[in-house]
ROSE-4610 file (N, C-alpha, C; in Angstrom, 1 decimal, always signed):
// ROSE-4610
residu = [X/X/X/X/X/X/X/X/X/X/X/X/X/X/X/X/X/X/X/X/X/X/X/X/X/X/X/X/X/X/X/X/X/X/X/X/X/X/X/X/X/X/X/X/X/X/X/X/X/X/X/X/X/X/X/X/X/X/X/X/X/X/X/X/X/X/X/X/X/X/X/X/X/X/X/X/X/X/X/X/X/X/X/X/X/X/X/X/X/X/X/X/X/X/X/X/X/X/X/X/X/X/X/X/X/X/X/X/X/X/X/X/X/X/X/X/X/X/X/X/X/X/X/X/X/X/X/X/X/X/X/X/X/X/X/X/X/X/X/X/X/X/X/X/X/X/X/X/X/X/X/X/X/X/X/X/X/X/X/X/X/X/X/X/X/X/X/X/X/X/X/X/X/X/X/X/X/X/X/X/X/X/X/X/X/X/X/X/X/X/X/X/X/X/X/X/X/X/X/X/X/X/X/X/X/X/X/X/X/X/X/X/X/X/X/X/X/X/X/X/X/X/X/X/X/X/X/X/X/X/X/X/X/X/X/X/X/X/X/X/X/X/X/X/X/X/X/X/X/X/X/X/X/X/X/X/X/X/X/X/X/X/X/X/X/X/X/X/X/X/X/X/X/X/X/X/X/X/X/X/X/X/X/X/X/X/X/X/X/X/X/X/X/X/X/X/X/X/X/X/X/X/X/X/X/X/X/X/X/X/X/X/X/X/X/X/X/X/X/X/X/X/X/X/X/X/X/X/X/X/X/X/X/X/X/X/X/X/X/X/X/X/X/X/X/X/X/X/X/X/X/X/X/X/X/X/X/X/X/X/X/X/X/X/X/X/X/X/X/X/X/X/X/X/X/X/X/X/X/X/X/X/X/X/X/X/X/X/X/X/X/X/X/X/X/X/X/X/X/X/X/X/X/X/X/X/X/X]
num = [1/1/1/2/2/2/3/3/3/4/4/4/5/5/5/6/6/6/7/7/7/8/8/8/9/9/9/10/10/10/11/11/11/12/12/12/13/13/13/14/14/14/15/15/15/16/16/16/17/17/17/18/18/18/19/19/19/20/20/20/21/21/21/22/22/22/23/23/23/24/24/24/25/25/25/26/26/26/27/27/27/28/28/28/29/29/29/30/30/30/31/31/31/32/32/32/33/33/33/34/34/34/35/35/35/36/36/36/37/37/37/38/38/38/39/39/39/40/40/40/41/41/41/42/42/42/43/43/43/44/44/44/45/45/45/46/46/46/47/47/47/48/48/48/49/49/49/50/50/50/51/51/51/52/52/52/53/53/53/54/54/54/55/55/55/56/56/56/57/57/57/58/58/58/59/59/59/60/60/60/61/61/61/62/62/62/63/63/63/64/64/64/65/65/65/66/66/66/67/67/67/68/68/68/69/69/69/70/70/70/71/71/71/72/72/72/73/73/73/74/74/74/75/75/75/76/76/76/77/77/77/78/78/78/79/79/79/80/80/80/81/81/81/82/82/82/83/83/83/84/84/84/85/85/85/86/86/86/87/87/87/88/88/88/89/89/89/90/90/90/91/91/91/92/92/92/93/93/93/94/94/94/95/95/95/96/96/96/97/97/97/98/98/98/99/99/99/100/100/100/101/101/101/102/102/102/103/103/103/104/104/104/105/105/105/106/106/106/107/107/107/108/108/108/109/109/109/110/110/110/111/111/111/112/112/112/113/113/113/114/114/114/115/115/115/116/116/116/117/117/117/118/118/118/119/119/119/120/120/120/121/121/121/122/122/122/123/123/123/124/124/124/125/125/125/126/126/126/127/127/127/128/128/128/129/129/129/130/130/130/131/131/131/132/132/132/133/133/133/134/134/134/135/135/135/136/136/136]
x = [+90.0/+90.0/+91.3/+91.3/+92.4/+92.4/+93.7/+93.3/+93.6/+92.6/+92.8/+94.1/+94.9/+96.3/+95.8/+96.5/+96.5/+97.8/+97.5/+98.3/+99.3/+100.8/+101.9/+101.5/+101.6/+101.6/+102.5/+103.1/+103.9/+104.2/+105.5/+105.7/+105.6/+104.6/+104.4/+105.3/+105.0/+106.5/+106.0/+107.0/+107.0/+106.7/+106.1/+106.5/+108.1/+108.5/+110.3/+110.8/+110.5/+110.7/+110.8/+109.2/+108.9/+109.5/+109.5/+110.0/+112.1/+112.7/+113.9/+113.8/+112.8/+113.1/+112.5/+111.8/+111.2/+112.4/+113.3/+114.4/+115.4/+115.7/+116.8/+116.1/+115.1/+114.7/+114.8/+114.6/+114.7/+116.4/+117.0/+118.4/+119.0/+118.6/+119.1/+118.4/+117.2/+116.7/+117.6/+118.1/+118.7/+120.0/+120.6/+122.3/+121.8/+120.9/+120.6/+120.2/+119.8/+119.6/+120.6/+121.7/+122.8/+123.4/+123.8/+124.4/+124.4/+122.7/+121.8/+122.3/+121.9/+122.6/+124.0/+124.8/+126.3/+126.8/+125.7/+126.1/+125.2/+124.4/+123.8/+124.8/+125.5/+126.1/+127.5/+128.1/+129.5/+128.3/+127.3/+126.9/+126.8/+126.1/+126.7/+127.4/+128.3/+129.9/+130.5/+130.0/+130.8/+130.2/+129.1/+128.2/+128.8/+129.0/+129.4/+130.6/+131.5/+133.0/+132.9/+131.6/+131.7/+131.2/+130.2/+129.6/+131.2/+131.8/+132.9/+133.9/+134.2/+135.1/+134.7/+132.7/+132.5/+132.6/+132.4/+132.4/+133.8/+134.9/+136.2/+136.5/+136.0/+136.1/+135.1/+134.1/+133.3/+133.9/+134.8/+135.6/+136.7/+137.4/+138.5/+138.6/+137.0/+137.0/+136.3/+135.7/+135.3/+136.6/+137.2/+138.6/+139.3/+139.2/+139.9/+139.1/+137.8/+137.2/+137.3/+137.4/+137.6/+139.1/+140.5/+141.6/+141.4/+140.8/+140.9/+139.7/+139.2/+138.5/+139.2/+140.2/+140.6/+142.2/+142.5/+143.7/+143.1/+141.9/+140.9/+140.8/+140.9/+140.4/+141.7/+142.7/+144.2/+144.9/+144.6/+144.7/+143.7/+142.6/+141.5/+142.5/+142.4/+143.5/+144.7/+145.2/+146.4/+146.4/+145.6/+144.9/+144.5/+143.5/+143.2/+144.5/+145.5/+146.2/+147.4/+147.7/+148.2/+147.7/+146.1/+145.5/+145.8/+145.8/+146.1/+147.2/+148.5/+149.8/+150.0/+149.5/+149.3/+148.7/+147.9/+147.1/+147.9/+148.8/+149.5/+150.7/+151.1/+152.5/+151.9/+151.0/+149.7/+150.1/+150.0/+149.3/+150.5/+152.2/+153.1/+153.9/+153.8/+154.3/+153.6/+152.1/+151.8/+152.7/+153.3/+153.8/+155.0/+155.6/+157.4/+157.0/+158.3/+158.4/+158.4/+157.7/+157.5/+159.0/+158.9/+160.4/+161.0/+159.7/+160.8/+161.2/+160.5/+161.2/+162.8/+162.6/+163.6/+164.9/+164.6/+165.6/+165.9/+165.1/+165.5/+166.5/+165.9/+167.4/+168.3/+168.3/+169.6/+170.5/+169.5/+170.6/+171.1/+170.3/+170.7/+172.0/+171.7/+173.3/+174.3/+173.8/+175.2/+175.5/+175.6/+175.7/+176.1/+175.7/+176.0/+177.1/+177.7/+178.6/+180.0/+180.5/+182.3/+182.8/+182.8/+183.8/+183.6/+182.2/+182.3/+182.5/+182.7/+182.1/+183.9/+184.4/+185.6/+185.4/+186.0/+185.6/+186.8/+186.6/+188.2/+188.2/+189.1/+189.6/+189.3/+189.1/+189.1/+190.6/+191.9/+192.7/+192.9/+192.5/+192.3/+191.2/+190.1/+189.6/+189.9/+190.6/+191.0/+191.9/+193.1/+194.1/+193.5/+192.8/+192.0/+191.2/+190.9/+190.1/+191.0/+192.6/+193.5/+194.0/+194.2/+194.6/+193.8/+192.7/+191.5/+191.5/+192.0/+191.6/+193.2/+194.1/+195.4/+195.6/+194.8/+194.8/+193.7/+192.9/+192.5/+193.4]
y = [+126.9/+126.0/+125.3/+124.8/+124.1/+123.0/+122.4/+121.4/+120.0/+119.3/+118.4/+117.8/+118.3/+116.8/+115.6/+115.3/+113.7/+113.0/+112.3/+111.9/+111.0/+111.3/+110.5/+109.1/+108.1/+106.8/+106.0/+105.1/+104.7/+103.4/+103.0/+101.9/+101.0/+100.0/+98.8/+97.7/+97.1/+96.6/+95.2/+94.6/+92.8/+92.0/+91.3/+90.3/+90.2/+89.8/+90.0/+90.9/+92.3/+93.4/+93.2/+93.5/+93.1/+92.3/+90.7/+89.9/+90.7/+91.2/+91.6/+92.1/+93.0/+94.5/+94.1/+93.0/+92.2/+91.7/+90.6/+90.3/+91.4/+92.0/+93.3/+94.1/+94.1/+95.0/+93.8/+92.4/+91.8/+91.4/+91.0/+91.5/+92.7/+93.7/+95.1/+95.0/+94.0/+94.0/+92.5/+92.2/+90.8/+91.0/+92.2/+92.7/+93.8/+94.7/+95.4/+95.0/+93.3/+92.7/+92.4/+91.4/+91.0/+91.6/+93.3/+94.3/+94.4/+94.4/+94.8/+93.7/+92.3/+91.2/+90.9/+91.6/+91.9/+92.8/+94.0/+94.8/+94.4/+93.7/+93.2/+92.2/+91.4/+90.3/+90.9/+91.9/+93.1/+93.6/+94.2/+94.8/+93.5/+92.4/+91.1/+90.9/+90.3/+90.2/+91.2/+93.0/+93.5/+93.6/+93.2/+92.9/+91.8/+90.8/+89.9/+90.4/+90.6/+91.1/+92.3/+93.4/+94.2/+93.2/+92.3/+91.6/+91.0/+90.2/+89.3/+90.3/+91.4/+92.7/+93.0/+92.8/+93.4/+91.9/+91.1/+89.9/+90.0/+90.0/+90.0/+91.3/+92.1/+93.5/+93.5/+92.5/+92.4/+91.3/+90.5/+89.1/+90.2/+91.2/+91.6/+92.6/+93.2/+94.3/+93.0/+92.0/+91.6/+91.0/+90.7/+89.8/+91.0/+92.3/+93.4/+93.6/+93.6/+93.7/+92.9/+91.8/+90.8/+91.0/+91.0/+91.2/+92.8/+93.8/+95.0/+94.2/+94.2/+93.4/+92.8/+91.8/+90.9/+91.9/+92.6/+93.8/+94.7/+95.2/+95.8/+95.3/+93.7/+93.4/+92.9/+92.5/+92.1/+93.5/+94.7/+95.8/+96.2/+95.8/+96.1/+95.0/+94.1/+93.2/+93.4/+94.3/+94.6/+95.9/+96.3/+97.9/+97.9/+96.2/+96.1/+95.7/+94.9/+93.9/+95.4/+96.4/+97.6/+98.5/+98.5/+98.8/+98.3/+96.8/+96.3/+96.5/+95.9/+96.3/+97.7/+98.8/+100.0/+100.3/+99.4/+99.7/+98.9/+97.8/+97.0/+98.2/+98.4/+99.4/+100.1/+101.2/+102.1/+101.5/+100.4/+100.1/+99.6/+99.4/+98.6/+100.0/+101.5/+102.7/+103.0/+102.8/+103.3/+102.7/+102.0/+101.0/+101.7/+102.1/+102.9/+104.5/+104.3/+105.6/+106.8/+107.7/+109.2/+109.8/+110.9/+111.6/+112.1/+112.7/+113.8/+112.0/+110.7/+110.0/+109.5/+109.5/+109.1/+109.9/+111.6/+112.8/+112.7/+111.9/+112.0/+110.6/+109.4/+108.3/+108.6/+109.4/+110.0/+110.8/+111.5/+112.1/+111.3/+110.3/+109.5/+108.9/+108.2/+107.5/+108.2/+109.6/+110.7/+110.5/+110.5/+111.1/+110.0/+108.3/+107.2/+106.6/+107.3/+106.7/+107.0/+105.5/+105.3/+106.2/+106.2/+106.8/+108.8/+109.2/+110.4/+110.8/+110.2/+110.2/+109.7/+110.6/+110.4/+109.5/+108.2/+107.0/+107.4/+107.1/+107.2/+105.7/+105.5/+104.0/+104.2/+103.0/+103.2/+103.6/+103.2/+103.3/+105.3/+106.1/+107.2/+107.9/+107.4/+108.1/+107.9/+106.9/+107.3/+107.7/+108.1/+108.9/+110.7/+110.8/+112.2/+112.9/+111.7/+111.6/+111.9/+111.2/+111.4/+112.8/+113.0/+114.7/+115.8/+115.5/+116.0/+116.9/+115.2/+115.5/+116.0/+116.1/+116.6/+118.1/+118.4/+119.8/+120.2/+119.6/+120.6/+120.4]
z = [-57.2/-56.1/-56.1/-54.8/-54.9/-54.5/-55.0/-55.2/-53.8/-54.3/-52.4/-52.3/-51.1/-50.6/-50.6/-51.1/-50.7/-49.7/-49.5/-49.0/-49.4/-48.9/-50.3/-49.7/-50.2/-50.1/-49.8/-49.2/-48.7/-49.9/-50.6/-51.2/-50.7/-51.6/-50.9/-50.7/-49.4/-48.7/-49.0/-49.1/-49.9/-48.4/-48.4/-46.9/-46.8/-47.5/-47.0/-46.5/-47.2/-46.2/-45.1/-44.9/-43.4/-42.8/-42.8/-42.1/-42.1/-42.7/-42.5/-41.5/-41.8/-41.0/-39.6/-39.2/-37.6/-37.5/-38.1/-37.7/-37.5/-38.1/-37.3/-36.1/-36.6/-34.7/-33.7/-34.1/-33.1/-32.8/-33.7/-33.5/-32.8/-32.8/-32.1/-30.8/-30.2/-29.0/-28.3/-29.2/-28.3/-28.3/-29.1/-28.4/-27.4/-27.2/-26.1/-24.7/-25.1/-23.8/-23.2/-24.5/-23.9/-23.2/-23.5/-23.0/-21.5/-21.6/-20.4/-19.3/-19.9/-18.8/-18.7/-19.7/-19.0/-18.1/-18.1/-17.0/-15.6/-15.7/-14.4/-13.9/-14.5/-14.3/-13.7/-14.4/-13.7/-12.4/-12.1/-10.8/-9.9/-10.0/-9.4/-9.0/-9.7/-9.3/-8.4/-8.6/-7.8/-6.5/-6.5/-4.9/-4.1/-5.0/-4.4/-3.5/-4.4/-4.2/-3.2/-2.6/-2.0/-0.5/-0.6/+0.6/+1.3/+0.3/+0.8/+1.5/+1.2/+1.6/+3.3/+3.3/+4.3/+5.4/+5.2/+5.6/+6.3/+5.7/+6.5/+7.2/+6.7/+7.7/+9.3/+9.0/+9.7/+10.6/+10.0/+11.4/+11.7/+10.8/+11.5/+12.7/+12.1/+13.6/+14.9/+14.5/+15.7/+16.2/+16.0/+16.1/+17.1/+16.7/+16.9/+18.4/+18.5/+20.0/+20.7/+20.3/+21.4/+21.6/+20.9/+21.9/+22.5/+22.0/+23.0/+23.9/+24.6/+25.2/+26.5/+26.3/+26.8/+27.0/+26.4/+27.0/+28.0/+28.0/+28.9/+30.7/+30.3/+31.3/+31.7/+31.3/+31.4/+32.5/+32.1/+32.4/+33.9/+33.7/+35.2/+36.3/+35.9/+36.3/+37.1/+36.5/+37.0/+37.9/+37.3/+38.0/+40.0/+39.7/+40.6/+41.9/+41.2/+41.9/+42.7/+42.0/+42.0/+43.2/+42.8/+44.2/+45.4/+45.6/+46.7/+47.3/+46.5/+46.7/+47.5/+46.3/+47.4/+48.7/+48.8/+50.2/+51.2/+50.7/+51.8/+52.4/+51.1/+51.5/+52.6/+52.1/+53.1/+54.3/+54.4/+56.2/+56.2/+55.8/+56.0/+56.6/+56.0/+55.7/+57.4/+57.6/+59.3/+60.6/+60.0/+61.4/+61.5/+60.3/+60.4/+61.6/+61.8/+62.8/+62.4/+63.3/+62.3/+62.2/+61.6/+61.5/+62.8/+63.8/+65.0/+65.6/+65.6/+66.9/+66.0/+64.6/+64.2/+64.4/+64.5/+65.1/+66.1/+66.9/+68.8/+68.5/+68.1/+68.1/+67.1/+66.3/+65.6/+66.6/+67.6/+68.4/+69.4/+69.8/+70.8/+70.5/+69.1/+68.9/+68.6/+68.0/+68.3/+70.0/+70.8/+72.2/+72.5/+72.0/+72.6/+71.8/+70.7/+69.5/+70.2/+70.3/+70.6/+69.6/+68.9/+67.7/+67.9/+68.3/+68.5/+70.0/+71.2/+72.6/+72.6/+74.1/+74.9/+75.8/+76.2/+76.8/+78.2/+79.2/+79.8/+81.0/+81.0/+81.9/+82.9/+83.4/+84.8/+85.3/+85.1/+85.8/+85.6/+84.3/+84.3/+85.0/+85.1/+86.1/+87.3/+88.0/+89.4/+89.6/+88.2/+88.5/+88.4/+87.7/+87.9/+88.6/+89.8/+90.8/+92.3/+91.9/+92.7/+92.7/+91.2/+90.9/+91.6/+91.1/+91.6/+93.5/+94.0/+95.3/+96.3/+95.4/+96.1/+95.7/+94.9/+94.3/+95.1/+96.1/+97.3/+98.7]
């Protein structure tokens, strides 16, 4: 037969043991907290530091819409005033004379221009008038 295990026995631990060994685990749970609330305290801080980032990104684009905004309408502005101008010219452009009547008084003032046109005197045309009538 064989013979029964027993079970090994564990050396009996002093109360001081114990109480050490509760003080170091509780020591190893109170630098693992610290740890824990230093890195919550860095994700903190970098929230903060990410909120404040978005906060001025958030005044600088609205800052940014209101002058395109106000260049928008600076521009419809001018767009419009452009229109009108144009439309004045328009109806300022119907009153001018078309091109053939401007070719007819181009030729008129050819035909009526001293500088291009033979003028003759009176005292020459009635000597030419004299010529004229002794040469029949």
């Amino acid at each position: 037969m064989s013979m029964p295990v027993m079970p090994k026995q564990q050396p009996k631990r002093t109360v001081q043991s114990v109480i050490n060994d509760l003080i170091g685990r509780v020591n190893t749970d109170a630098r693992r907290l610290r740890v824990i609330e230093q890195e919550l305290n860095i994700i903190k801080s970098r929230m903060a530091a990410l909120e404040q980032a978005m906060a001025e990104q958030r005044k600088a684009v609205n800052a940014s819409m209101t002058e395109l905004g106000a260049k928008v309408a600076r521009a419809e502005d001018k767009v419009s005033r452009m229109e009108s101008l144009i439309g004045e010219v328009v109806k300022g452009m119907k009153r001018f004379a078309p091109a053939s009547e401007i070719k007819k008084l181009e030729q008129l003032i050819e035909i009526y221009s001293p500088l291009k046109s033979e003028f003759v005197t009176r005292e020459e045309a009635e000597r030419m008038i004299d010529e004229a009538l002794e040469k029949k």
